[in-house]
N, C-alpha and C positions, 0 to 999 in steps of 0.2 A: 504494500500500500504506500505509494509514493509521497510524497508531500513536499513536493516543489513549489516554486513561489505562488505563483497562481492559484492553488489551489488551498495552501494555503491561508491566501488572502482573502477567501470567500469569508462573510461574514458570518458568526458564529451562531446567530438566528436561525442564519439559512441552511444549519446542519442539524436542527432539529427538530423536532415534530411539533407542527404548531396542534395546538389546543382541538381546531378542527379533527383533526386525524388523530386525537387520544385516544381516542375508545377503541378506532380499530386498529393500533397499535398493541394495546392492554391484550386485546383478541388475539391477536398473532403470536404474544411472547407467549401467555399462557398457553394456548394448543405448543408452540413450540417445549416451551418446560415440560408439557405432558405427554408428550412424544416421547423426551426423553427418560422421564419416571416409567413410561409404562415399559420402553426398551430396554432401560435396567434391570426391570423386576424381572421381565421374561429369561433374560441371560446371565440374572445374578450367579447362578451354579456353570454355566461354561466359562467363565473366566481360567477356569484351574485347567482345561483339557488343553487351553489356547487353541482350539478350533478355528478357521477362518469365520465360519458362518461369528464367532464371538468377537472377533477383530470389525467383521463388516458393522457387527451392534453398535459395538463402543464406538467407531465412528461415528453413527448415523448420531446415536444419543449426544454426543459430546458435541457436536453440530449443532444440534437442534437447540442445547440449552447454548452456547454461547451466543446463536441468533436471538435465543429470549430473555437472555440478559443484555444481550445489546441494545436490545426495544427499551425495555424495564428502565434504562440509564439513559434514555435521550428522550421518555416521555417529560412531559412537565407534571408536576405536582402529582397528589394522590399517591399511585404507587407509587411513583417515581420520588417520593419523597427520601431526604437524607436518612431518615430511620431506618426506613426499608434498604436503600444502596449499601450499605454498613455491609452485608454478606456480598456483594456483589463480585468484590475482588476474589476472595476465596474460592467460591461458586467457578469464577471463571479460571481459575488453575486447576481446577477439579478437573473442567472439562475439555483444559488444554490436553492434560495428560491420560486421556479419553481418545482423545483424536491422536497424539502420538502413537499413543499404542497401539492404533488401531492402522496409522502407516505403517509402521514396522512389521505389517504382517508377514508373513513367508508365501502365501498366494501374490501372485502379481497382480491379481485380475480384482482381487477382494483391495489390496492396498490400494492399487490407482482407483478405483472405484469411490473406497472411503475417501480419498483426497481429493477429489473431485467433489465430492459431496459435502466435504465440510468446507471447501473452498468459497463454494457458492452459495451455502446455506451462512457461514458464520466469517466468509473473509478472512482467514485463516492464512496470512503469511510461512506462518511456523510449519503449518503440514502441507500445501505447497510446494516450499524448500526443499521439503526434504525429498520430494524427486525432480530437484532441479533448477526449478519453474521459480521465475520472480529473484528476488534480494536475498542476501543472506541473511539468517535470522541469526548466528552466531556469528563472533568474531572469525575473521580468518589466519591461517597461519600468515607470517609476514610474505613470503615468497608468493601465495596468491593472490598479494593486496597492489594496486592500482603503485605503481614506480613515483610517478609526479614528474617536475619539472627542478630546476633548479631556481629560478625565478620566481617572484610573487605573482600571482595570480594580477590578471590587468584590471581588475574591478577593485581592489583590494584601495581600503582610503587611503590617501594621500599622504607622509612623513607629518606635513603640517597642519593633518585634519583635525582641529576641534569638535569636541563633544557636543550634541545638538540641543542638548539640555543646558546642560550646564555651564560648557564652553570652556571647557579646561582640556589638554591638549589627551590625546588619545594613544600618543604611543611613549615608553619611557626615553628619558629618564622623566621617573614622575619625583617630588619633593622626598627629602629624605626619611623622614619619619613615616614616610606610608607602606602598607602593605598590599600585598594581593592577597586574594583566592578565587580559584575557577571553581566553577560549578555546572553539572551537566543535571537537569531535570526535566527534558524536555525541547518543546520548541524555542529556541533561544530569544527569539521576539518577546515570548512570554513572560520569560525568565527575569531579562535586559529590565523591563519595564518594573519588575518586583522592586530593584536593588537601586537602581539610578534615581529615586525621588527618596531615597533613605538619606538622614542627617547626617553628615561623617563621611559620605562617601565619597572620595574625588573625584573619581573617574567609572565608567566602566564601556564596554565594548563585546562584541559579542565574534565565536571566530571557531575555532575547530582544532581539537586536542585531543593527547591519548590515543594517537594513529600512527598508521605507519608512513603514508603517501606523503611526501612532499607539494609544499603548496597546493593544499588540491581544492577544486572549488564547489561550487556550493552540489552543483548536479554529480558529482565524483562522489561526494560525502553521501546525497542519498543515494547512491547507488548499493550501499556498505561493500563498497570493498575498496574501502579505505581505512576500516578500523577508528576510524574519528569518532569522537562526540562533539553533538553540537553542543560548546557550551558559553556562560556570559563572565568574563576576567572584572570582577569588581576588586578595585584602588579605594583603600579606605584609609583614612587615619583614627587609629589603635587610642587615640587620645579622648576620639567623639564620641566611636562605634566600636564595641566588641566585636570581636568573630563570632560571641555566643548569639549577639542579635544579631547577624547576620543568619547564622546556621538556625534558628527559630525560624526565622523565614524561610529558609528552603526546606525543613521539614515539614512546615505546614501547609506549603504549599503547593504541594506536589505528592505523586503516591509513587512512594519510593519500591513498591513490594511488587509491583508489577516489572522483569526483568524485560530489558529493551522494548519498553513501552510508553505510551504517556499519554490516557485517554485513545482518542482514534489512530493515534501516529506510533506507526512501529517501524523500529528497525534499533542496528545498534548505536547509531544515534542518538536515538534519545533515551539511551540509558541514565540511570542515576549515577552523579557521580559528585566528589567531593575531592579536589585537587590541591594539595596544601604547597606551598613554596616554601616550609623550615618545620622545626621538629614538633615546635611549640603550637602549632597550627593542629599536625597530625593526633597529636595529645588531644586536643579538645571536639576536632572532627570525631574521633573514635569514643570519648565520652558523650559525645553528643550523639551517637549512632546509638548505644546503649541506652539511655535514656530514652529517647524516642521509641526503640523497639518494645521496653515495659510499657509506654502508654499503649501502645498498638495491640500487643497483647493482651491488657488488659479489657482492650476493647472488641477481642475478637477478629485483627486486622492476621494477616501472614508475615512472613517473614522480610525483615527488607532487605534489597536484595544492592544497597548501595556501594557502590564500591570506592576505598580512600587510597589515593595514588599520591605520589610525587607528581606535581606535576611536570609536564612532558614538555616540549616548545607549543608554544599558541600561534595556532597561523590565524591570521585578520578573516573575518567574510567579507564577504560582497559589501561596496558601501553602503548600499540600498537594504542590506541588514541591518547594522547600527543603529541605535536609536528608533528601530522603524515604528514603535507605537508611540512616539514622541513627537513625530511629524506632520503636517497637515496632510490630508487625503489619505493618510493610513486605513487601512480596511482592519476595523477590528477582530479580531481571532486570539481564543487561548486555548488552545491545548492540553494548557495542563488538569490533572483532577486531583485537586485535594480530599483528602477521605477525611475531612472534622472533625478532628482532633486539635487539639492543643497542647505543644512544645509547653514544659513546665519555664516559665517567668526566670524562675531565679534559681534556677539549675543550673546554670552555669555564668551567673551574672562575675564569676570573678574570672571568666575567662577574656583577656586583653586579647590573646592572638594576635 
């Protein structure tokens, strides 16, 4: 599932079900849920023979419910309420690994079949891939990822581009006393716009990290076979703004438990990630990974699946990335889905990072 500029830029209205069409949305996910309950029940006991006819179930089932959970999360109100969404992530790893199971079958005719079926039923990148078809849903080894160029990308801003917000310069040397961190959560538009109206912040910029390709541009990155995440380098001074208020906001604002994903955009791009530049950084990233995983658990969420790197070199995006929800004639779009939860306050208020 691509998500090139264009698309995007469509507004985030126009991705979901208006009000008209709620009822017969509610209609579709439940028959689809109850497709999948009754195909479960019927081949609860073949699982253990691994039969194809069992492989074909678990496809069909694992299809059907991630179709009716994808309704369930783009109706408005009602079911669609946060109460209810609460199981939604869970639900849908269940029935990822429903649909894997059910490609790995040893028939040929029963695997392509399921993968076809949950393709079209549930959009399904991950089972897809795995005969071939479309993007890669995992990283690749370095040898099969995109080479690059030696040069910057010719879209890439300017040495002397200022910030479109703020107007402080965009590439370093930034003032002595500041810091960095990248961070991967998604669509980096989305991201950009969290961190760059925060008090404290200098700078920030949005660009592509934790890959293997040289300079590579924005259509190379979704391609994944670059190994990059899309992510946003926020410059802050340690003086105004913790790293801890910073990482509050990236846990809350994004679901970290869903792996190379982020609401409708999948790939390995928009994985979660959290990129520190010195030790004292990675300290407080990984207490702050803990902490958030108790609230998530406590709330019934999965596992998060973020990952805490050194970070890598940051290559710039496209100009027309930067700042893009900052500009006039931006088309609004986010991406990202926060599961409602709340980062505890003062759990890490003594972290400076």
């Amino acid at each position: 599932e691509e998500m090139y500029a264009r698309f995007a830029a469509q507004p985030f209205s126009n991705r979901r079900s208006s009000s008209s069409s709620s009822s017969f949305a509610y209609v579709l996910a439940a028959a689809a849920l109850a497709l999948a309950c009754v195909v479960l029940f019927a081949t609860k006991n073949a699982e253990e023979d691994n039969a194809p006819s069992s492989s074909l179930a678990f496809g069909f089932a694992g299809a059907s419910m991630r179709r009716g959970l994808n309704t369930f999360r783009n109706v408005r109100g009602g079911v669609g309420s946060r109460a209810i969404k609460r199981w939604i992530p869970t639900a849908r790893n269940f029935a990822g690994r429903m649909i894997n199971k059910a490609a790995r079958s040893k028939g040929f005719a029963v695997g392509m079949g399921t993968t076809l079926a949950a393709y079209a039923m549930a959009s399904s990148p991950r089972t897809a891939a795995a005969f071939g078809w479309g993007k890669p849903v995992e990283l690749l080894e370095k040898n099969a990822c995109i080479a690059g160029t030696e040069s910057p990308i010719p879209d890439a801003p300017g040495k002397d581009e200022k910030h479109f917000l703020l107007g402080t310069p965009m590439y370093p040397p930034f003032p002595e006393n500041m810091e960095m961190v990248s961070l991967g959560m998604g669509c980096f538009w989305c991201s950009e716009n969290l961190f760059m109206r925060m008090p404290g912040v200098h700078s920030t910029h949005v660009g592509y990290a934790q890959g293997v390709t040289k300079n590579p541009s924005y259509e190379e990155v979704c391609s994944g076979r670059t190994n990059h995440n899309e992510v946003v380098r926020v410059v802050y001074d340690p003086t105004k703004i913790t790293l801890g208020d910073i990482l509050k906001v990236f846990w809350e604002r994004h679901d970290p438990t869903t792996l190379n994903q982020q609401g409708n955009d999948r790939g390995t791009q928009y994985r979660s990630g959290i990129y520190y530049y010195n030790d004292a950084q990675r300290k407080v990233a990984e207490e702050s990974k803990k902490i958030y995983q108790a609230v998530l658990s406590d709330s019934g969420f999965g596992t998060i699946t973020t990952e805490i790197e050194q970070a890598d070199e940051f290559y710039y995006a496209e100009i027309y990335h930067q700042q893009y929800d900052a500009k006039p004639g931006s088309r609004q779009y986010c991406g990202l889905s926060p599961l409602g939860t709340q980062f505890p306050s003062d759990s890490l208020s003594s972290a400076t990072g």
